[in-house]
Structures are given as structure tokens and as C-alpha cells.
N, C-alpha and C positions, 0 to 999 in steps of 0.2 A: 354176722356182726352188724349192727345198725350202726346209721351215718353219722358222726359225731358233729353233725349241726355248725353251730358256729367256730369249732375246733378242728373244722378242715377232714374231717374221718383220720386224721393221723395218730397214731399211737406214741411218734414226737414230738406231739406237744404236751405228753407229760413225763413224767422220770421214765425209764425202762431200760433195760439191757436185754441179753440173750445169753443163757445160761452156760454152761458148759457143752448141754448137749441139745445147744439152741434151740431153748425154749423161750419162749418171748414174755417178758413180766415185764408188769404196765404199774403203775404207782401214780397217786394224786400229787399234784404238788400246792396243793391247798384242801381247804373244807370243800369248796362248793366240786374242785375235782376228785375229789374222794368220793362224794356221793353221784357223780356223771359217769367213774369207774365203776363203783356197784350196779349202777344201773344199765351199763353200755356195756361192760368187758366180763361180767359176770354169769356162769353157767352154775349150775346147783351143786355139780360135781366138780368145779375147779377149787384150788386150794387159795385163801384168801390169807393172809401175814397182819398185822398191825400190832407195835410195840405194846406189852401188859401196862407200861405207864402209858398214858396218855400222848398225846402229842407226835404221831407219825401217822405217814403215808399209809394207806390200804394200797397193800401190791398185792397185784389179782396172777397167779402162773395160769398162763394162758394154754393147759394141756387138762386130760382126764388123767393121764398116770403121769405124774413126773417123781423121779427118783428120790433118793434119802441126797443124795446130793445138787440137783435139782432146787428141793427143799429147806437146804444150808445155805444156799447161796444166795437166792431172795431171800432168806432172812437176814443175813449180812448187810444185802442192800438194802434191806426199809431200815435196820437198827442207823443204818449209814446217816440216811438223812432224818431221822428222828431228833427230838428234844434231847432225849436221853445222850448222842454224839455229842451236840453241844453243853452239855451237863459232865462231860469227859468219866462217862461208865463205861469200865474196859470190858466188862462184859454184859450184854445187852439182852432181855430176856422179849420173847419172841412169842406172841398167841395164833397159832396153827387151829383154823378153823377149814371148814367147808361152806361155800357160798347158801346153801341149804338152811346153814344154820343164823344166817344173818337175819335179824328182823329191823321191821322200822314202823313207830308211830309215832303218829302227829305231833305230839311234845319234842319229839326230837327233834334238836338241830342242825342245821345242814352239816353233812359231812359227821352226821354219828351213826354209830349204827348199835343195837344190841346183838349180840352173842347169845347163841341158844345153849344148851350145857353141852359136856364133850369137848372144848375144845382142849388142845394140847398144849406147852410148852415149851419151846428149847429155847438155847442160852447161846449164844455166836460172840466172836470176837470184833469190832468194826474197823478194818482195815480193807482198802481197797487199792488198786489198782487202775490207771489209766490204758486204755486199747482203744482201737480203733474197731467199730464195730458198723456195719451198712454203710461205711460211709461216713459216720458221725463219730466225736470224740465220747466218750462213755467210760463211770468210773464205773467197777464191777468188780465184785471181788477177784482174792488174789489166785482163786482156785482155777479162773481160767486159761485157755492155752493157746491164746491168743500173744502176741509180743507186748510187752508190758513196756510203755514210754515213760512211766513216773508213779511211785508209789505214794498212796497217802492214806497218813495215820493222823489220831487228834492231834493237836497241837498248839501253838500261840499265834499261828497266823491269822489276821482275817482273811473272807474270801477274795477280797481283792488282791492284800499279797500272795495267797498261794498262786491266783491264776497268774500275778505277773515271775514268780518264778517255773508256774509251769511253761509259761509262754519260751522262755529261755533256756530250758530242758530241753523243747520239743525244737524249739529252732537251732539249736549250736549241738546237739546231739544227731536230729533226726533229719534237719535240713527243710522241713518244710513249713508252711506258715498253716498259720491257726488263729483262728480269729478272738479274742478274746469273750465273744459273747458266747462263742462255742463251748470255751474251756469255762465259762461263769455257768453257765446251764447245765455239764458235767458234773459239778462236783458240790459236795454237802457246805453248806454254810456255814462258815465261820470255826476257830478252833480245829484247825486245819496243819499240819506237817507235812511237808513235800519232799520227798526223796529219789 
């Protein structure tokens, strides 16, 4: 993996979690890191995610074989923080390519990429789950098996409210503190229910 420059080599400074059977998916959280993932985290043979509407994250699964479930679960997560979550689509349709098949010219703007034919389809629900993952607070869907601190589905909060009632979940249930920027950096923007 080359040194992610001015981004510290960390793979926490963009969305990510770890799968169920801890695979590690990396997500931009803008244009310009959308295209710093294709080009930094990107092998021909790994599987690349990005919502069929426009408007989300390139999650790169960071394996050569990752499972059908594997492959459910990053898609949960990019539909998560997609336009399409803030548009409240209860179900989120999902484009399953291969890095191979990504191209890019000049016309293109940062952060797009075209798709070569072949790719696939599927359709997830977006609901997630809060865990504790390396260390860091992380939302992930709800198929993981890790202890779940707070569920979250769309909703009418912004993300300011949801994080001050997760911050209250996680201190008067679990006892420990958490920093707000922690739990703002976890979770999808805006349109938010916390359970």
C-alpha cells in the first residue's frame, strides 16, 4: 500500500469499518477522497461499491475473496452514508464492480470514475449499528458481532442531535466517555434515529 501523503498513511482518516469476518473497507468522505481511494487502496481484483444514484462514497473491500456477506455489509455501509440515506430510500440499490473495471479520463471530475460493462447490482437495507471497533467508535451494520451500544436508522434528527443523544446512550448505559467528534465522525449525516 503506498503512503497516503498528506493523510498521515491512515486508513482513519476516511469512513471504514471491519466486516464481520474482519475485512477492512475504506470509503471517501468527499470527491477529492474518493479519487485518493481509487488510486491508493485500489487492486484490479478488489471489489469497489458506489450507490447506482449518484452521490456516495467509493468503498474499496480491502481482500481478493471476500464473501456474499462480506459483500452485504459494505454495501449497507456506503448506501449508509450516501445521498440516497438522506433522501430516506428504505432500500438502497448498490453497483458491485471490480477495480479492473474502473476507468478514468481527462474530462472527468475529481472524484468520478466510469464503470466498464459487467457490473452488478444489489439492493440493502440502511440501518446500522454502533460498536467499538480498534479502538474507535464506528457505525457498521447491524450483522456484526461485536456488542452493539446504539442502533441507527433514518430518521428526523440532525446529526448534531443524534450525537448528543448517542453521547447519553453511551455514558448512562456503558459508563464511559466519548468525545463528540468521535461519535460526529461515526455516523451518516443528518436524518438520523437513535435507538
Amino acid at each position: 500500500m503506498q503512503k497516503l501523503s498528506n493523510l498521515d498513511g491512515k486508513y482513519e482518516n476516511f469512513r471504514w469499518f471491519f466486516t464481520s469476518n474482519n475485512i477492512l473497507v475504506v470509503g471517501g468522505k468527499s470527491d477529492e477522497q474518493n479519487e485518493f481511494i481509487l488510486k491508493n487502496y485500489l487492486k484490479p481484483d478488489y471489489i469497489v461499491m458506489h450507490t447506482s444514484a449518484p452521490g456516495s462514497p467509493f468503498c474499496v473491500i480491502q481482500s481478493d475473496n471476500p464473501n456474499k456477506k462480506d459483500l452485504e455489509e459494505a454495501g449497507i455501509f456506503c448506501a449508509c452514508f450516501s445521498q440516497q440515506w438522506k433522501l430516506g430510500k428504505k432500500v438502497i440499490e448498490i453497483d458491485v464492480f471490480k477495480g479492473e473495471q474502473i476507468y478514468k479520463t481527462a474530462s472527468m471530475k475529481t472524484g468520478t470514475f466510469g464503470v466498464r460493462v459487467g457490473k452488478k447490482t444489489i439492493k440493502v437495507k440502511p440501518e446500522l449499528v454502533l460498536v467499538i471497533q480498534n479502538g474507535k467508535l464506528r457505525a457498521v451494520p447491524k450483522t456484526t458481532k461485536q456488542e452493539k451500544l446504539a442502533e441507527i436508522k433514518q430518521g428526523l434528527l440532525t446529526k448534531e442531535q443524534a450525537s448528543e443523544r448517542i453521547s447519553r446512550i453511551i455514558r448512562n448505559k456503558y459508563h464511559f466517555p466519548i468525545s463528540k467528534d468521535e461519535i460526529l465522525s461515526a455516523i451518516p449525516s443528518n436524518k438520523l434515529s437513535v435507538k
